[in-house]
GUDREN-215638 format. One line per field, with one value per residue (C-alpha): residue number from 1; residue in three letters; x, y, z. Coordinates in steps of 0.001 Angstrom, whole numbers, plus 524288, in hexadecimal, padded with zeros to 5 digits. Each point is the difference from the previous one (the first is absolute). Layout:
doza	c(NUM,...)
lodo	c(Ala,...)
xx	c(X,...)
yy	c(Y,...)
zz	c(Z,...)
end
This chain:
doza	c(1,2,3,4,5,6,7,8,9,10,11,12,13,14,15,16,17,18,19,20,21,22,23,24,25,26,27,28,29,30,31,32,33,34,35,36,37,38,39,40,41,42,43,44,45,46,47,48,49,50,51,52,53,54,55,56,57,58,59,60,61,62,63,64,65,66,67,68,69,70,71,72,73,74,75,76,77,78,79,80,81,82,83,84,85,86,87,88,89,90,91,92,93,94,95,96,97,98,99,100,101,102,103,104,105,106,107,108,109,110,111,112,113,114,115,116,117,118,119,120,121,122,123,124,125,126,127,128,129,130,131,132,133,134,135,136,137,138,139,140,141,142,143,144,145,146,147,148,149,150,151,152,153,154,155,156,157,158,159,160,161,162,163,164,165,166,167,168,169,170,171,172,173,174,175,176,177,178,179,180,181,182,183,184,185,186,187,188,189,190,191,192,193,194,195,196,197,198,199,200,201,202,203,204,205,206,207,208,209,210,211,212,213,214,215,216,217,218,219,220,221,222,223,224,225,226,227,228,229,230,231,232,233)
lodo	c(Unk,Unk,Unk,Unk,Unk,Unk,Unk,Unk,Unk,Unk,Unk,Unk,Unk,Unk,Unk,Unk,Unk,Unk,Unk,Unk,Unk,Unk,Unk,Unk,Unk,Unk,Unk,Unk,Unk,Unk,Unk,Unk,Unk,Unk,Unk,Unk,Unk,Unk,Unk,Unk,Unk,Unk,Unk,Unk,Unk,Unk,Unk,Unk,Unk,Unk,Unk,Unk,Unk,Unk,Unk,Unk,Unk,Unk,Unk,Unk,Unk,Unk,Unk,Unk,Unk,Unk,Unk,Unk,Unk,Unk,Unk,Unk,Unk,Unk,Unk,Unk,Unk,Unk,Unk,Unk,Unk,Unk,Unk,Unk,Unk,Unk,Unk,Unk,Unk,Unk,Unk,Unk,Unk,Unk,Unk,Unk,Unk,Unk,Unk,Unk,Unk,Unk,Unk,Unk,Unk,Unk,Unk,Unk,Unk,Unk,Unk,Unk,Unk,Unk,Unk,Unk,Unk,Unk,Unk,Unk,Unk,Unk,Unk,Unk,Unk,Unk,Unk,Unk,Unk,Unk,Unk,Unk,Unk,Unk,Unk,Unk,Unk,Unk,Unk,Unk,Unk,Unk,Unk,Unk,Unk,Unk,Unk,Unk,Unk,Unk,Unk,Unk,Unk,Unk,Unk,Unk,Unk,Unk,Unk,Unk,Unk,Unk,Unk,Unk,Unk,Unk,Unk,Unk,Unk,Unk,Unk,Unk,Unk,Unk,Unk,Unk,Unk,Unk,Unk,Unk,Unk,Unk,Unk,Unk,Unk,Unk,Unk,Unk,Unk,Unk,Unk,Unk,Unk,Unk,Unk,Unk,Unk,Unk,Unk,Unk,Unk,Unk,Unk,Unk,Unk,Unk,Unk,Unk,Unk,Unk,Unk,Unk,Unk,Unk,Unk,Unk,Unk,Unk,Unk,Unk,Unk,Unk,Unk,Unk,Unk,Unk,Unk,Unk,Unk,Unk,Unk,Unk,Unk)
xx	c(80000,806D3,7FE72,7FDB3,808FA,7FB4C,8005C,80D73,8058C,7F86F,804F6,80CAE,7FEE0,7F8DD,807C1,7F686,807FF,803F2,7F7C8,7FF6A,7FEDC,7F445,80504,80862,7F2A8,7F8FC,80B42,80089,7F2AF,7FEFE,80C89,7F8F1,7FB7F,7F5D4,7F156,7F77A,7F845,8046B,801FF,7FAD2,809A6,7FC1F,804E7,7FB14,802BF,80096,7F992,80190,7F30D,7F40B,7F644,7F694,80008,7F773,806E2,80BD1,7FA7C,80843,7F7C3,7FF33,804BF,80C1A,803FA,80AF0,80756,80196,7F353,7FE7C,7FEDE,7F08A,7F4A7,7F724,7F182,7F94D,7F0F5,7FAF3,7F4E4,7FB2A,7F434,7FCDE,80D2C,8093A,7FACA,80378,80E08,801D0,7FCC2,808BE,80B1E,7FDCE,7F982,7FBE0,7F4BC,7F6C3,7F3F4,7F807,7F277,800CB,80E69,7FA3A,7F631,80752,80BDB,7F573,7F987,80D1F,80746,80AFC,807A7,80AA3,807FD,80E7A,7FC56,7F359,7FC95,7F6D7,7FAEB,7FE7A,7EEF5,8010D,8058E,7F3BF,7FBF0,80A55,7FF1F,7F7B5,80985,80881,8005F,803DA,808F7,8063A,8065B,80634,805A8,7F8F4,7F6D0,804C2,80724,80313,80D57,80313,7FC33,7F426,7F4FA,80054,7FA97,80960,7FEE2,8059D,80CF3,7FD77,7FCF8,80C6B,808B5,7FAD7,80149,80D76,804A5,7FC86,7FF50,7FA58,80556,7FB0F,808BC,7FB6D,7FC8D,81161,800A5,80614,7FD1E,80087,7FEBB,804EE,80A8D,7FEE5,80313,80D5F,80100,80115,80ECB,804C2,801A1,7F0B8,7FCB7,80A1E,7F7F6,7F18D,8059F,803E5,7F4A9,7F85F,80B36,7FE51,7F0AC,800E5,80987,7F6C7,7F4AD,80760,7F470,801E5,80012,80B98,80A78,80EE5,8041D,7F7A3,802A8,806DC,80299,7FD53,800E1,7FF9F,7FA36,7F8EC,7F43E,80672,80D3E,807BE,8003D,80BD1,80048,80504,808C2,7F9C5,809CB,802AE,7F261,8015D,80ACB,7F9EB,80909)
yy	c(80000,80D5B,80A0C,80D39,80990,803C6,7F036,7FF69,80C26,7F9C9,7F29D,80583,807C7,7F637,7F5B7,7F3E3,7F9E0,80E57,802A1,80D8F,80920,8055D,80DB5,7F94D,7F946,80B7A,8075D,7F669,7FE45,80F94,7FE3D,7F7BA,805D5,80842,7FF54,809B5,801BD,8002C,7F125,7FB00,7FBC1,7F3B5,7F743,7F0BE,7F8BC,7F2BD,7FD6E,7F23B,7FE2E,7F6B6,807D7,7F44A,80314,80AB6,80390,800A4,80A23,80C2E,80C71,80F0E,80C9F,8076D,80E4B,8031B,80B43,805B7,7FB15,7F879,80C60,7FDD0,806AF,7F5B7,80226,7FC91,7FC8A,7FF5B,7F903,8066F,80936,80A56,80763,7F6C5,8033C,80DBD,7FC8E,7F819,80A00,80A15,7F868,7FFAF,7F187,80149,7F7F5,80002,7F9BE,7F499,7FAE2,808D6,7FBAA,7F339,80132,804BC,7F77C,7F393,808A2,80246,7F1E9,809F7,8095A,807B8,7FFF6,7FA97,7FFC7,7FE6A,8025D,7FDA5,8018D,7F4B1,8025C,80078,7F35F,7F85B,803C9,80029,7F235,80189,806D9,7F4F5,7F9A1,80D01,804EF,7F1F1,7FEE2,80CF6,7FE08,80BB8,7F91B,80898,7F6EC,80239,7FB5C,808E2,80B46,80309,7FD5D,80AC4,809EB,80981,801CE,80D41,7F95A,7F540,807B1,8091E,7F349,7FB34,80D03,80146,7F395,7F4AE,7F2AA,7F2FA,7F3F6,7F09D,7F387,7F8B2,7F2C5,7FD1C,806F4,80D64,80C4B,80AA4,80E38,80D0E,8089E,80BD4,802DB,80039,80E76,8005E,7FFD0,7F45C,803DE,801B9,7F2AF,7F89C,8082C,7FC61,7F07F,7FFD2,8059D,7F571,7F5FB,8046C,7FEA2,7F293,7FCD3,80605,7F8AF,7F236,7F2EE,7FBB6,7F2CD,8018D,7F846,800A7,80A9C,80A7E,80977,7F46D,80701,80FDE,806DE,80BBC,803E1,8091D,7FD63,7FCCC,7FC86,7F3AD,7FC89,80297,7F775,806F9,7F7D5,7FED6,801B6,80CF8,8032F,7FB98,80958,80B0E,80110)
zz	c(80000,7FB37,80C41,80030,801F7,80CF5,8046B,7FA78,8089A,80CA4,7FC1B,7FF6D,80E8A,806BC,80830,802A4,80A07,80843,80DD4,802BF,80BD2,7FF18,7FD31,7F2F0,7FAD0,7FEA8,7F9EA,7F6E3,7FD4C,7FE54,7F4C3,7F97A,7F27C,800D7,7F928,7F9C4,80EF7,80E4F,80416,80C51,80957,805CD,80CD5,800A4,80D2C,80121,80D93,80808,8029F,7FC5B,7F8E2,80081,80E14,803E6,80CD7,7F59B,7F58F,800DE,7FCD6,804EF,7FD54,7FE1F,7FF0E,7F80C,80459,7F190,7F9E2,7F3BA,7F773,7FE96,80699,803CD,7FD74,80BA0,80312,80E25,803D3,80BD7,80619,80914,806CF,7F91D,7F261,80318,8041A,7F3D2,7F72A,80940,7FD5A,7F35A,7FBF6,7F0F3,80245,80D8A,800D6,8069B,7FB6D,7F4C9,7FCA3,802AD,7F40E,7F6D9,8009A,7FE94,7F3E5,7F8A1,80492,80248,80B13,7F97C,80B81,8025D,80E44,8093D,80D64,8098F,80C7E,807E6,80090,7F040,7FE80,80394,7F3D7,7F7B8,7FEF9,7F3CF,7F896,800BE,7F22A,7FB91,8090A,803F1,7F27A,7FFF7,80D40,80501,80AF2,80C1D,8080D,810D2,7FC71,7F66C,809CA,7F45F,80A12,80B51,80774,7FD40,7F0AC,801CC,801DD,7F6F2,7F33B,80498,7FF82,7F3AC,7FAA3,803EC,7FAF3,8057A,7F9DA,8036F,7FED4,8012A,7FDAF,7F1FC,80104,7FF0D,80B11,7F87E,80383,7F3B9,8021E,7F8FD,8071A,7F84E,7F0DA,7F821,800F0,80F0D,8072D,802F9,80E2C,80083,7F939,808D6,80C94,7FABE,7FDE0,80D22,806DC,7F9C5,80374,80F30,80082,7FA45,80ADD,80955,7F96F,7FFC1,80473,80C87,7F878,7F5B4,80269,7F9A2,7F8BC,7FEF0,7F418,7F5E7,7F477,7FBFB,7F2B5,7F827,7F452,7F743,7F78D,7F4A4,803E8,806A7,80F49,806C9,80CE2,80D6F,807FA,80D0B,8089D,7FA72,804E9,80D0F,8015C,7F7A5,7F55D)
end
């Protein structure tokens, strides 16, 4: 198969067999050659842990210190004084029985993330077939179902992302976008790496975090060596 010129000039810079610090993976990924749009940089962590087990399913939330250079659009399901909080702190879409309606009338919620208060969930449970897919049901664990949406929709506006092991146990999330600093992806990677710690099953045995890599969207992985991130290098 002939390759392109771009494959040929990553072929030729990337090094298979090489584990990186973390800091040296995303330089590299960043010198790879650029596209016609800003890449998304992206971190996949190979957790020790049985996903078939539910007291082994890593999910929640984590705010990265530098964003992921997107302004999520956030709906809030929620009534009375929190309504008014949501929409204060600046929720693009607020709403409850109305919201409800008009998410089952259009099959749809343009929204990237939704939250609601813990009384709105009883009856949120309808909107699951449409919601579920998108990975957009609020979740406690994920800090989405709360009280205090004032702080919620502040978070989520300010750059926080949500992760959930697949079924191999991976967790994928973005870090920022090619066009950051290096410094600031290596700071958002390991904010994420810390609550995962933090977030580790009482129930996983062995190694925890087995393997970690780098990429962008439409380049190669470059994988971190592990003891380099124990030490923070």
């Amino acid at each position: 198969m002939k390759l392109s010129k771009r494959q040929k000039l990553i072929t030729d810079k990337v090094d298979e067999t090489k584990a990186y610090t973390l800091k040296e993976a995303v330089e590299v990924c960043k010198s790879m050659p650029k596209l016609k749009f800003n890449e998304t940089v992206d971190i996949s962590i190979n957790l020790g842990v049985d996903p078939k087990k539910s007291d082994q399913n890593v999910r929640g939330s984590s705010s990265l210190p530098h964003g992921i250079g997107k302004t999520a659009r956030v709906a809030v399901f929620a009534d009375g004084q929190e309504a008014t909080s949501a929409d204060k702190a600046g929720a693009d879409i607020v709403g409850y029985e109305d919201l409800i309606e008009k998410v089952k009338k259009d099959k749809n919620l343009e929204a990237d993330i939704v939250i609601a208060t813990p009384d709105c969930m009883k009856s949120l449970g309808q909107l699951g077939r449409i919601l579920g897919p998108k990975n957009l049901m609020p979740n406690p664990k994920e800090g989405t179902v709360t009280k205090n949406v004032k702080d919620a929709v502040a978070n989520a506006k300010k750059g926080q992302i949500r992760y959930k092991t697949d079924k191999a146990g991976i967790i994928h999330a973005p870090i920022g976008k090619m066009n950051f600093e290096a410094e600031k992806l290596v700071e958002n990677a390991y904010a994420l790496i810390d609550d995962l710690i933090k977030a580790k099953p009482a129930g996983a045995k062995g190694k925890y975090m087995k393997n970690i890599t780098i990429s962008s969207t439409m380049g190669p992985g470059f994988k971190v060596d592990l003891s380099t991130v124990e030490k923070r290098g």
